[in-house]
C-alpha positions in Angstrom: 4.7 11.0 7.2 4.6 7.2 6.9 2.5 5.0 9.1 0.8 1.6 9.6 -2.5 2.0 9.7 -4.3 -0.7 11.1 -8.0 0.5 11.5 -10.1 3.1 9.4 -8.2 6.9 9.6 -9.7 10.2 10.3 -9.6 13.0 7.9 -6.7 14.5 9.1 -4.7 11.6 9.5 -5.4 11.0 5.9 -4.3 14.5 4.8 -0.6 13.9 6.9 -0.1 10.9 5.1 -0.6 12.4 1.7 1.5 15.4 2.4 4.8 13.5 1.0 3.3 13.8 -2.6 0.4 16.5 -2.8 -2.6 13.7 -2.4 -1.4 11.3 -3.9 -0.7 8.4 -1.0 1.6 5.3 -1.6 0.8 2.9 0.0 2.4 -1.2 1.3 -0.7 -3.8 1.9 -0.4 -6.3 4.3 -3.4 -9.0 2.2 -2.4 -11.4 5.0 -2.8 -9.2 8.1 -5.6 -6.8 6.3 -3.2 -3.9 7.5 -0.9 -1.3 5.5 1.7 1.3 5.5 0.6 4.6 3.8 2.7 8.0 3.1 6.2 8.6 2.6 7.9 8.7 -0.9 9.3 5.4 -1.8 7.5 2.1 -1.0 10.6 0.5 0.0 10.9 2.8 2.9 6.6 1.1 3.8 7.5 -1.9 2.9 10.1 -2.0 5.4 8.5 -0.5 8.4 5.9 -3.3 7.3 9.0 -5.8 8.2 10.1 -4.5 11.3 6.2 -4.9 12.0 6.5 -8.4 11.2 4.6 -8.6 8.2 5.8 -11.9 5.7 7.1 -10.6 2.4 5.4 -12.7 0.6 2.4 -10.9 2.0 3.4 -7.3 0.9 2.5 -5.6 -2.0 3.2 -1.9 -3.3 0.1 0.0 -4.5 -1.0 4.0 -4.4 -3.9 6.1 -4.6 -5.0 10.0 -6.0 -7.0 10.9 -3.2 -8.7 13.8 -5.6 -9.7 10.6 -7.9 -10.0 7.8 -5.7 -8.5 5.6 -8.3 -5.8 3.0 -6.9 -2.9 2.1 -8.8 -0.9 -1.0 -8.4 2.5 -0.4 -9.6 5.5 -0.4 -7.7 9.4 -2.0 -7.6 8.5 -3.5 -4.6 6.2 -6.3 -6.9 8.9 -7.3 -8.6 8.3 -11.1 -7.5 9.6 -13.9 -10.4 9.6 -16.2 -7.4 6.2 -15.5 -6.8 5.0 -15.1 -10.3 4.8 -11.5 -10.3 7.0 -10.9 -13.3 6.0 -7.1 -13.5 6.3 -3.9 -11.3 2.5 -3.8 -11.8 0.4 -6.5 -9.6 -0.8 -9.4 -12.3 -2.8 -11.8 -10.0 -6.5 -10.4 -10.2 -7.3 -11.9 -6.9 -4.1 -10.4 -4.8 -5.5 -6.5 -6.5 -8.9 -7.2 -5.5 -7.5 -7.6 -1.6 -5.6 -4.9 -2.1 -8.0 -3.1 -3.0 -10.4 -3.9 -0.4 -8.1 -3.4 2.0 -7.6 0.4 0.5 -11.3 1.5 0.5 -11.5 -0.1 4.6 -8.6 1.8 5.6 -8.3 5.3 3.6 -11.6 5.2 2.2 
């Protein structure tokens, strides 16, 4: 199941969403609209639901997170960004995975 989630979920809503890979969510942050896309199993498949939901690319960033751990990850093709100076699949900015994660722990947390 993939959604946008745009306000703090209820335990069942988080257990459809991590369905797709046994509790393990992935997830497509919005750090401009404080929104995301969680579930599924490819972030391009978020990231583009994000899109039609008129999110700005340059806003979107792929992330995930074990739900049994609560660690987040930040590594995804979607952060591929030379433009941007994002010349890894893993988030480099510091300030961009500190939104990210905020943004995480206010909606799935």
């Amino acid at each position: 199941m993939l959604l946008i989630i745009r306000e703090k979920v209820d335990e069942e809503t988080l257990k459809k969403v991590a369905e797709d890979l046994d509790g393990y969510i992935k997830v497509v942050v919005d750090i401009g609209r404080n929104i995301l896309a969680a579930g599924g199993k490819l972030h391009v498949d978020g990231e583009q639901l994000m899109l039609e939901d008129e999110s700005l690319q340059a806003d979107l960033w792929g992330a995930g997170i074990d739900l049994e751990t609560g660690e987040v990850d930040f590594d995804s093709m979607i952060n591929l960004r030379p433009g941007q100076g994002n010349t890894s699949r893993e988030v480099l900015d510091k300030g961009i995975r500190q939104k990210i994660e905020i943004i995480i722990h206010n909606l799935l947390r």
